[in-house]
N, CA, C and O atoms as a CHARMM CRD file, in Angstrom:
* protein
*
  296
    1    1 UNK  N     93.73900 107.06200  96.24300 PROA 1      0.00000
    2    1 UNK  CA    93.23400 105.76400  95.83400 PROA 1      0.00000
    3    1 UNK  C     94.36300 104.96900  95.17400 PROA 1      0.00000
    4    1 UNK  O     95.02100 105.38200  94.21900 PROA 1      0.00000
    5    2 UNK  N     94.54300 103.62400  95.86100 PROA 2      0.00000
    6    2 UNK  CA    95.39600 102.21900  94.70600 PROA 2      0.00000
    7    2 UNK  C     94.45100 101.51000  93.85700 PROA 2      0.00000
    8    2 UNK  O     93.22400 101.52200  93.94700 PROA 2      0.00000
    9    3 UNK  N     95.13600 100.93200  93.07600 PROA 3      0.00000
   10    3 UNK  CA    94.39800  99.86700  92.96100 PROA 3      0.00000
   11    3 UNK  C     95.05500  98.52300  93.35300 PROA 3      0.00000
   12    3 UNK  O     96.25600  98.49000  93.08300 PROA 3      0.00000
   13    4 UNK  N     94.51400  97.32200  93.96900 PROA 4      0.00000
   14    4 UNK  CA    94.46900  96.35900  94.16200 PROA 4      0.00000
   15    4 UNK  C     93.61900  95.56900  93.81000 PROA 4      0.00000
   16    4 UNK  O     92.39400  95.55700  93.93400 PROA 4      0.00000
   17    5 UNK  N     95.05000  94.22400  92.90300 PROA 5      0.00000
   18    5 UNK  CA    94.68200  93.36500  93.02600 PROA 5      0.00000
   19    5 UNK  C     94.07300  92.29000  93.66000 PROA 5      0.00000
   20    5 UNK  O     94.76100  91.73000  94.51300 PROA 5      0.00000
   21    6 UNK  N     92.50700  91.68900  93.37700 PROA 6      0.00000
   22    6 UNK  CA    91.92400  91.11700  94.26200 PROA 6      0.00000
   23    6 UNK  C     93.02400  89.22000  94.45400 PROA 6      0.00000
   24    6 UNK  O     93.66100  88.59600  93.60500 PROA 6      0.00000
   25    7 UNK  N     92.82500  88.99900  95.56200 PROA 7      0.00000
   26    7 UNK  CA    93.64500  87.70400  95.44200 PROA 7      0.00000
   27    7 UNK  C     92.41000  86.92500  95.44400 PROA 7      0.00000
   28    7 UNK  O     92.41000  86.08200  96.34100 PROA 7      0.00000
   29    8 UNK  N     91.22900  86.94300  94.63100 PROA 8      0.00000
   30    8 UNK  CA    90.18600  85.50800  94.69200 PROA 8      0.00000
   31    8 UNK  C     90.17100  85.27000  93.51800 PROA 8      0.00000
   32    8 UNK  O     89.50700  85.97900  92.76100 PROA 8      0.00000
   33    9 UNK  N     90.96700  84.11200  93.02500 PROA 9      0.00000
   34    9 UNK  CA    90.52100  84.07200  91.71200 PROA 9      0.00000
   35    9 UNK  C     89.59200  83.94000  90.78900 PROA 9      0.00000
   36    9 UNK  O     89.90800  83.79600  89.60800 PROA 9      0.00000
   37   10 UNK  N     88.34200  83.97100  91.18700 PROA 10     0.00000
   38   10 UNK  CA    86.74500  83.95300  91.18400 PROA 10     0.00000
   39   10 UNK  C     86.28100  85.42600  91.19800 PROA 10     0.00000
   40   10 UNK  O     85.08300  85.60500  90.97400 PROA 10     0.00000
   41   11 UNK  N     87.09500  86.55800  91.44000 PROA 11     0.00000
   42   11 UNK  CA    86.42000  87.89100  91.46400 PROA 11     0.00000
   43   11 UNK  C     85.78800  88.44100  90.43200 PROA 11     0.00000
   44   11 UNK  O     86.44200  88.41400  89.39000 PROA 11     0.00000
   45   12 UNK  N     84.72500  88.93600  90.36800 PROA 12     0.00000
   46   12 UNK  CA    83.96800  89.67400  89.77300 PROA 12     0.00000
   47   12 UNK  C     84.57000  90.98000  89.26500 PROA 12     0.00000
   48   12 UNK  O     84.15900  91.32300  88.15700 PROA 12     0.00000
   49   13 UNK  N     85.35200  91.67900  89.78100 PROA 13     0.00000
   50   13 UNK  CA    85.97400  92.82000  89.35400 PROA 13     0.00000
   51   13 UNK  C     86.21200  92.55300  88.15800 PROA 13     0.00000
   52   13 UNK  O     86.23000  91.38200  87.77600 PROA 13     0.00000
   53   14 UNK  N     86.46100  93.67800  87.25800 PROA 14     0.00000
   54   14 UNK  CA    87.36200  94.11200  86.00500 PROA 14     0.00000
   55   14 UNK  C     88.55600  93.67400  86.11700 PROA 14     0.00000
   56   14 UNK  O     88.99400  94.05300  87.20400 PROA 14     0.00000
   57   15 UNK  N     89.46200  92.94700  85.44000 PROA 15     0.00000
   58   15 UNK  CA    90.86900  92.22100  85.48700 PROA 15     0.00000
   59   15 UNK  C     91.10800  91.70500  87.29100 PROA 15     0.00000
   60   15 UNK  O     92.16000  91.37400  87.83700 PROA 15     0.00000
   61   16 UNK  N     89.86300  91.78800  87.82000 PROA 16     0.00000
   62   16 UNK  CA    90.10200  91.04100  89.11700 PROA 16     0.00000
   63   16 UNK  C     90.96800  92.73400  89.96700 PROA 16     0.00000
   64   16 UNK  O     91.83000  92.55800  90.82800 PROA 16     0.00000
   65   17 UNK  N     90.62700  93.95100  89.61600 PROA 17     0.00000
   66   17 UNK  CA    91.42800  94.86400  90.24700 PROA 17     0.00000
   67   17 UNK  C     90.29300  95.60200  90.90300 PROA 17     0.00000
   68   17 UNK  O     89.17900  95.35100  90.44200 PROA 17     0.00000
   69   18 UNK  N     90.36400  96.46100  91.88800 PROA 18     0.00000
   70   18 UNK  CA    89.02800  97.22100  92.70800 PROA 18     0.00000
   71   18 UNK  C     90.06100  98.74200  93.25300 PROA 18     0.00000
   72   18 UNK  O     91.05900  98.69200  93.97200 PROA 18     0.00000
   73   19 UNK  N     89.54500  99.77100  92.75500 PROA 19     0.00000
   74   19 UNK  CA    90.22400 100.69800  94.00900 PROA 19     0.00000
   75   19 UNK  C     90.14900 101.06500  95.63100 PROA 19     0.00000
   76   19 UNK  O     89.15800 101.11900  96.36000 PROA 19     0.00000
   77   20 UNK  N     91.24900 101.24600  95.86900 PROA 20     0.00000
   78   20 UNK  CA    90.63700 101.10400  97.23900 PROA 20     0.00000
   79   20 UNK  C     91.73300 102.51700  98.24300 PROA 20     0.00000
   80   20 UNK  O     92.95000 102.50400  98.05800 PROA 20     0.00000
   81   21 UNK  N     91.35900 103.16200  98.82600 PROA 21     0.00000
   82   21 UNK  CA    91.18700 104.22500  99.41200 PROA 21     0.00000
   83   21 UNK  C     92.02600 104.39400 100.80500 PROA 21     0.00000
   84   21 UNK  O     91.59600 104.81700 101.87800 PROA 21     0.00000
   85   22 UNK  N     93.18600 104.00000 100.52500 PROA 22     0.00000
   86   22 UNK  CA    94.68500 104.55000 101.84500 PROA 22     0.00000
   87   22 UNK  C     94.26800 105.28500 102.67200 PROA 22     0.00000
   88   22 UNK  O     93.90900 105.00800 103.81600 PROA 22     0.00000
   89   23 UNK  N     94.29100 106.47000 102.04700 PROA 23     0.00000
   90   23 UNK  CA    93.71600 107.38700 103.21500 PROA 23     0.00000
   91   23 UNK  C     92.85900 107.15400 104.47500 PROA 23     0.00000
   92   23 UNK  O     93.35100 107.51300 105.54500 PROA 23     0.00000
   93   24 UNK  N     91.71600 106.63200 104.47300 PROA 24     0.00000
   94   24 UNK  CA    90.98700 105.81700 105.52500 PROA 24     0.00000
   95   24 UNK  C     91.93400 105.25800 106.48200 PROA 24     0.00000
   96   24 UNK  O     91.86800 105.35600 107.70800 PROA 24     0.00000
   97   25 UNK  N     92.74000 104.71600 105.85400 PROA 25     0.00000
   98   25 UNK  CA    93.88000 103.83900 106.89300 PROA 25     0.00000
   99   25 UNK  C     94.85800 104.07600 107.25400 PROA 25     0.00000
  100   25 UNK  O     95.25300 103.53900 108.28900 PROA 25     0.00000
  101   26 UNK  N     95.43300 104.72200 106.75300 PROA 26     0.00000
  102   26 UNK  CA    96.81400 105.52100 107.40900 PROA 26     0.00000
  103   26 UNK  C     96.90500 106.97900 108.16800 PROA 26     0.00000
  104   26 UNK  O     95.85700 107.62200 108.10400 PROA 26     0.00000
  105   27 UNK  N     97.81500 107.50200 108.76200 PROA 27     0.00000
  106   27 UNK  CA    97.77000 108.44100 109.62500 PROA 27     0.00000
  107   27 UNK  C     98.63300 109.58000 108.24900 PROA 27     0.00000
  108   27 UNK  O     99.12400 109.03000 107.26300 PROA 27     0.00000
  109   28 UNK  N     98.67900 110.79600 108.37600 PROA 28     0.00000
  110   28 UNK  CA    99.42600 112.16100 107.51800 PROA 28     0.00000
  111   28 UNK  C    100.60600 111.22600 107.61700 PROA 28     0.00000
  112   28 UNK  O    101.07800 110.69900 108.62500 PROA 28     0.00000
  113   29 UNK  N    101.11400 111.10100 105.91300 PROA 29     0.00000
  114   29 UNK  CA   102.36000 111.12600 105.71500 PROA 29     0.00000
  115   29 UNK  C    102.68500 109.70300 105.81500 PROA 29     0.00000
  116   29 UNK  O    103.84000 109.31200 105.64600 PROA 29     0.00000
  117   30 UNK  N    101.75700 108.94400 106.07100 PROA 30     0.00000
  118   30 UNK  CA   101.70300 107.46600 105.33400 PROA 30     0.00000
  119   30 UNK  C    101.22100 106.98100 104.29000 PROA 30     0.00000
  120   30 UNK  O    100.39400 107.54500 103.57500 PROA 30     0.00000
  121   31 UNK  N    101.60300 106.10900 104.14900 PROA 31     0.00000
  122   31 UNK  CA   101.14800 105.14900 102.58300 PROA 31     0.00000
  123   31 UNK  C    101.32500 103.76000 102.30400 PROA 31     0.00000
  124   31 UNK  O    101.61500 103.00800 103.23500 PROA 31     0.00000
  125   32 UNK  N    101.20100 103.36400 101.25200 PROA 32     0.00000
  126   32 UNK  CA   101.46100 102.12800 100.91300 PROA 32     0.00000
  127   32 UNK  C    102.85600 101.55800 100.87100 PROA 32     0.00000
  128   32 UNK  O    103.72000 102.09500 100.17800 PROA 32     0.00000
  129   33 UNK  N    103.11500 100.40500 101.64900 PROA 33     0.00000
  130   33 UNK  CA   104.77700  99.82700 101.69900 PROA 33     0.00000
  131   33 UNK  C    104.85800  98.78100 101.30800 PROA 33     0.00000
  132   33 UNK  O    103.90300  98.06200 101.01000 PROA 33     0.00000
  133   34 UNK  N    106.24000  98.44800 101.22500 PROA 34     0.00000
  134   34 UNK  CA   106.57800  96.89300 100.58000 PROA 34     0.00000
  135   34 UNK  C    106.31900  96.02900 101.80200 PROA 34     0.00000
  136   34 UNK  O    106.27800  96.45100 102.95800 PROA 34     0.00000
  137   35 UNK  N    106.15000  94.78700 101.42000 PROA 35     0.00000
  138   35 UNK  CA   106.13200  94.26600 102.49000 PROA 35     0.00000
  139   35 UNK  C    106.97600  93.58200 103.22100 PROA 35     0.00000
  140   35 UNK  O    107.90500  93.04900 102.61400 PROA 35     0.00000
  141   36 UNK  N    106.86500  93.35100 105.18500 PROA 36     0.00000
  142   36 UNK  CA   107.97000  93.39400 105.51800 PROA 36     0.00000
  143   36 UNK  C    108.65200  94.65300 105.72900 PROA 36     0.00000
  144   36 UNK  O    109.49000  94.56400 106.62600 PROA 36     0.00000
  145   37 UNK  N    108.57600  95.66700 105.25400 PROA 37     0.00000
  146   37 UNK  CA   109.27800  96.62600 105.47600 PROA 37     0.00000
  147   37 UNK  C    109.43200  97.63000 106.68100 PROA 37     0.00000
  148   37 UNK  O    108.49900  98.32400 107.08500 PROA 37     0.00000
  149   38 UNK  N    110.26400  97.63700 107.03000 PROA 38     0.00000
  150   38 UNK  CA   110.50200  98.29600 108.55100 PROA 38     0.00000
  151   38 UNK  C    109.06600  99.44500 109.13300 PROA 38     0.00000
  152   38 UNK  O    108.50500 100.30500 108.45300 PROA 38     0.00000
  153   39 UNK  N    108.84000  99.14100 110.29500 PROA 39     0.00000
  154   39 UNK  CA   107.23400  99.69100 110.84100 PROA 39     0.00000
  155   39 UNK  C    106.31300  99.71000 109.90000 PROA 39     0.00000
  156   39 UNK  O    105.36900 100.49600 109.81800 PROA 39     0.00000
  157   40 UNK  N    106.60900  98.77000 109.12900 PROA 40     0.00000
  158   40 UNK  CA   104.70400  98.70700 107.90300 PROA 40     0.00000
  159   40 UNK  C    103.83700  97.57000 108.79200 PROA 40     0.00000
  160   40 UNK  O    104.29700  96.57800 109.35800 PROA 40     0.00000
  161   41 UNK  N    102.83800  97.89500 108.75400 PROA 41     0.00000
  162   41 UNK  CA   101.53600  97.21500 109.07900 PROA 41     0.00000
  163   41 UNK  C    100.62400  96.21900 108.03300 PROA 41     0.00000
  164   41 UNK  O    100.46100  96.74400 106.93200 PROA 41     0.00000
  165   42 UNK  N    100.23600  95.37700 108.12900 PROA 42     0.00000
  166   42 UNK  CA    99.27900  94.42200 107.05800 PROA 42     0.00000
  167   42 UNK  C     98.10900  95.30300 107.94700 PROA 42     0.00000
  168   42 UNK  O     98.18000  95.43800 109.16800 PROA 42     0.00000
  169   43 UNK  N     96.90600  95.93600 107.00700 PROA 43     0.00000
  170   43 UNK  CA    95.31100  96.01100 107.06400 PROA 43     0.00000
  171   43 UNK  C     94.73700  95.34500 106.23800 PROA 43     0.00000
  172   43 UNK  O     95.49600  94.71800 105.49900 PROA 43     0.00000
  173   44 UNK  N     93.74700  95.23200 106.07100 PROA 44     0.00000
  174   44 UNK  CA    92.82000  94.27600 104.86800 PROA 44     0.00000
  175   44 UNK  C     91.96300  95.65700 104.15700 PROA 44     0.00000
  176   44 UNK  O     91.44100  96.76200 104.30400 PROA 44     0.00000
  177   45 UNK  N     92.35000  94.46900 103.23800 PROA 45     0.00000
  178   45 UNK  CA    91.39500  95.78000 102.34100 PROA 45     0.00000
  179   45 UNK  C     90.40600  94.76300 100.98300 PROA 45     0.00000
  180   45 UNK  O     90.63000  94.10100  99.97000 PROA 45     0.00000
  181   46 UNK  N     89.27000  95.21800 101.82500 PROA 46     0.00000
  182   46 UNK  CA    88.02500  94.65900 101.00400 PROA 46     0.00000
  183   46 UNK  C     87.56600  94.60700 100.01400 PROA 46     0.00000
  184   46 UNK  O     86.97800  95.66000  99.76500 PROA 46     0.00000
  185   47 UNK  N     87.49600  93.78400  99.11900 PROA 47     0.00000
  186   47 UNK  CA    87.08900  94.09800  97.57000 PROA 47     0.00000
  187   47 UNK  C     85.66800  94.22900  97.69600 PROA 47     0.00000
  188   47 UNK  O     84.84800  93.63600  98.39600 PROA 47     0.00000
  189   48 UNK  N     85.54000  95.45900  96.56600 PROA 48     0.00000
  190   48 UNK  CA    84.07800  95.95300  96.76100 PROA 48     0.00000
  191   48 UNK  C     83.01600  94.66500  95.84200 PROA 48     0.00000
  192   48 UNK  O     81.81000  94.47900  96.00500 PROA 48     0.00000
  193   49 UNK  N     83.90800  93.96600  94.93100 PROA 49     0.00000
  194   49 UNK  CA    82.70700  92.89100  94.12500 PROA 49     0.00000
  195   49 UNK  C     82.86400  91.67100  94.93600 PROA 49     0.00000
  196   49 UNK  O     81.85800  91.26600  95.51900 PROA 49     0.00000
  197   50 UNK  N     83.87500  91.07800  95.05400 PROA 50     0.00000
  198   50 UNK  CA    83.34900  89.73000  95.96200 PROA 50     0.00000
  199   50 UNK  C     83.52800  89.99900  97.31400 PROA 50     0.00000
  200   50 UNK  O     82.80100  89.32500  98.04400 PROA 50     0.00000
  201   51 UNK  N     84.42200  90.93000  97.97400 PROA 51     0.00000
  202   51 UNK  CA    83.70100  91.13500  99.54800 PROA 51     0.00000
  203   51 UNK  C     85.39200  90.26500 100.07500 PROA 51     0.00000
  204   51 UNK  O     85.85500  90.66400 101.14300 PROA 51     0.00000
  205   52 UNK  N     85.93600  89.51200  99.55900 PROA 52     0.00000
  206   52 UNK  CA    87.29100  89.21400  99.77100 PROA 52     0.00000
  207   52 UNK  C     88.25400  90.10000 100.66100 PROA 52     0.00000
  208   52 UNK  O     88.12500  91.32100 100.57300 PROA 52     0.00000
  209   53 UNK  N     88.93400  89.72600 101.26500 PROA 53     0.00000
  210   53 UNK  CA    89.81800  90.52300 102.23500 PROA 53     0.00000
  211   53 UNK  C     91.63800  89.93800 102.01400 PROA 53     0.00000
  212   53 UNK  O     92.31300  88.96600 102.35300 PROA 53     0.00000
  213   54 UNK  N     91.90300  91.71400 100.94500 PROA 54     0.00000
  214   54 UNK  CA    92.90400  91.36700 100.99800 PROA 54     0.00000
  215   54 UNK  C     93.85600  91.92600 101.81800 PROA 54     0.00000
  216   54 UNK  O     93.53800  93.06200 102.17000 PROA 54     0.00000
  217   55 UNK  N     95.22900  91.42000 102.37900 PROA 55     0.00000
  218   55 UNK  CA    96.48800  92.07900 102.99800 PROA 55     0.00000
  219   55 UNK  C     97.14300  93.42200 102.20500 PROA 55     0.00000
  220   55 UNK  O     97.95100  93.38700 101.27700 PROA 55     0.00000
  221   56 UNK  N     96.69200  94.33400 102.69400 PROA 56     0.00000
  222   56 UNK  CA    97.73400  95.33100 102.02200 PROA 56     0.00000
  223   56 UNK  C     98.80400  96.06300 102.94400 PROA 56     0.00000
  224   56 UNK  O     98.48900  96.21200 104.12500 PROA 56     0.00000
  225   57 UNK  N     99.80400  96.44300 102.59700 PROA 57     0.00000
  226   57 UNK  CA   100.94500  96.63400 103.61700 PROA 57     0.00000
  227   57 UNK  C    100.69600  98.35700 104.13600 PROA 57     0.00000
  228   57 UNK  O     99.77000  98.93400 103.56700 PROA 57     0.00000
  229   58 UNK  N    101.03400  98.69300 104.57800 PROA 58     0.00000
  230   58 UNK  CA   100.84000 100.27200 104.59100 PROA 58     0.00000
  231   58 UNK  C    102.01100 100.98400 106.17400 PROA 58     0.00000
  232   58 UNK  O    102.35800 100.28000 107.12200 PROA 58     0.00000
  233   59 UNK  N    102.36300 102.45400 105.99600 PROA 59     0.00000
  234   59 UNK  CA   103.22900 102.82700 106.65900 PROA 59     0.00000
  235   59 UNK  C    102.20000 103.84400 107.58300 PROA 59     0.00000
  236   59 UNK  O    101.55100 104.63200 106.89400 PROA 59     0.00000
  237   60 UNK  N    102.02000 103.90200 108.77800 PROA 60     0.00000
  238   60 UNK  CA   101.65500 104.91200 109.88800 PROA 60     0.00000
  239   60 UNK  C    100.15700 105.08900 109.49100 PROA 60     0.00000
  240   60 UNK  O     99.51000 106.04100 109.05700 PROA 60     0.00000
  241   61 UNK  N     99.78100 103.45200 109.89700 PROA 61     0.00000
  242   61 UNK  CA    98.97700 102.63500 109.98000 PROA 61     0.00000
  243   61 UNK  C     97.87500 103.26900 111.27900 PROA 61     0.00000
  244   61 UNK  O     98.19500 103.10900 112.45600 PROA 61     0.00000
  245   62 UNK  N     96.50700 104.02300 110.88000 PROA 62     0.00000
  246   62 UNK  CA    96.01500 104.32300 111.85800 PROA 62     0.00000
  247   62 UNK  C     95.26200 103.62700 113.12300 PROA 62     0.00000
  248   62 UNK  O     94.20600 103.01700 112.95000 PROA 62     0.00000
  249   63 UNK  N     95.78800 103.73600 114.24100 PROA 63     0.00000
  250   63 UNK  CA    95.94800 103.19100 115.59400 PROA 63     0.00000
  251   63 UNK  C     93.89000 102.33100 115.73400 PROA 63     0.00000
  252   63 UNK  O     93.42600 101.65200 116.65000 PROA 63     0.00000
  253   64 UNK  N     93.55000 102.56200 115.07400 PROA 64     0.00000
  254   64 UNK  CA    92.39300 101.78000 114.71700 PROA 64     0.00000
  255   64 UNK  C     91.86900 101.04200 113.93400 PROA 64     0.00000
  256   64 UNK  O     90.67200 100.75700 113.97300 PROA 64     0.00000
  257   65 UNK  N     92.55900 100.68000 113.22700 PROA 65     0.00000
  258   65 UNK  CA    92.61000 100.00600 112.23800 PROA 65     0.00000
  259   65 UNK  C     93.20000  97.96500 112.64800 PROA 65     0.00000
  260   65 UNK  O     94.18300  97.55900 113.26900 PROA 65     0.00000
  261   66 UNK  N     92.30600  97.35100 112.10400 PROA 66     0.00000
  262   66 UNK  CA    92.81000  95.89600 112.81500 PROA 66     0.00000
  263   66 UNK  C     93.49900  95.35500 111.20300 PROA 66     0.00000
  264   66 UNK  O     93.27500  95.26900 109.99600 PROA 66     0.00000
  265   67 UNK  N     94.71500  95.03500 112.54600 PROA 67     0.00000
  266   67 UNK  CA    95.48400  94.26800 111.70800 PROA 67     0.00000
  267   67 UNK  C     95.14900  92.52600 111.43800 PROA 67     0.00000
  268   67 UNK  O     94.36500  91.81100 112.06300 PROA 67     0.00000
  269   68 UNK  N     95.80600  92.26400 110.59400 PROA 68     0.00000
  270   68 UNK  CA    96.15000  90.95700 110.25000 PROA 68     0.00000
  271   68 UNK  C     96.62400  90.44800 111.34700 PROA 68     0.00000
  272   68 UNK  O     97.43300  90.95600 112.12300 PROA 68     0.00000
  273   69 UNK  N     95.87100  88.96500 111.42600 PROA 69     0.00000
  274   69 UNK  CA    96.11900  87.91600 113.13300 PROA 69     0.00000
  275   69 UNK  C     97.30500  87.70300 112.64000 PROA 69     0.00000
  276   69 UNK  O     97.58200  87.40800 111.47800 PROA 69     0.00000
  277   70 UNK  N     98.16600  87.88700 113.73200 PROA 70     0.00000
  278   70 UNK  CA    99.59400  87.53300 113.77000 PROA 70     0.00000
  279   70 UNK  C    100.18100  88.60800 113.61300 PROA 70     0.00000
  280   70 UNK  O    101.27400  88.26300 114.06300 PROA 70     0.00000
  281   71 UNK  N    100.33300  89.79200 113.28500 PROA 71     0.00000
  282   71 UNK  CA   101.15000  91.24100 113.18100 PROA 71     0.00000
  283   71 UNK  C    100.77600  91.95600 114.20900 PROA 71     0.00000
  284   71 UNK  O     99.64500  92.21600 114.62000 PROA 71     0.00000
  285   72 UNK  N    101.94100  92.29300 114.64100 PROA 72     0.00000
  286   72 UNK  CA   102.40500  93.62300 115.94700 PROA 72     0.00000
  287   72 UNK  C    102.44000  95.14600 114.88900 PROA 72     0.00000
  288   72 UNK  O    102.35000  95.37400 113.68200 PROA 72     0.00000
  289   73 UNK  N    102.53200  95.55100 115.51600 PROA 73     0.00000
  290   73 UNK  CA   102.70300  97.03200 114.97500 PROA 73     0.00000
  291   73 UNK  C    104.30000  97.26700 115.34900 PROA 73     0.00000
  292   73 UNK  O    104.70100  96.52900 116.25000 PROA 73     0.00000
  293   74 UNK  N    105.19500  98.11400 114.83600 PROA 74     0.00000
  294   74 UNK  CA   106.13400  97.83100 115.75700 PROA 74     0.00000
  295   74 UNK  C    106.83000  99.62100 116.20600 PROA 74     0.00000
  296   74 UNK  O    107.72700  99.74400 117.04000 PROA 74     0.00000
């Protein structure tokens, strides 16, 4: 589990932060990346109080998972 910051500035969360659960989304031996960073992927990742969808970057990004309009996998 991360936590992420929600980007709505209206969120209901606690300091606007929600955890949210990598694993689901990445393949063994991935994780969370900077962004931009060589073969990282944008997924969204949903805040559980307002339902908001944020970009989070992540490395070996599972092949089912929909990306952000406009990102290739590479």
């Amino acid at each position: 589990m991360v936590i992420i910051k929600c980007i709505n500035p209206n969120c209901t969360a606690p300091n606007r932060k929600f955890e949210w659960d990598e694993s689901q989304h990445v393949e063994a031996g991935g994780g969370i990346a900077q962004p931009h960073e060589a073969g990282a992927v944008r997924v969204i990742a949903v805040c559980k109080y307002c339902g908001t969808e944020n970009a989070v970057w992540v490395r070996h990004a599972k092949k089912s998972d929909s990306l952000t309009r406009g990102d290739k996998p590479q």
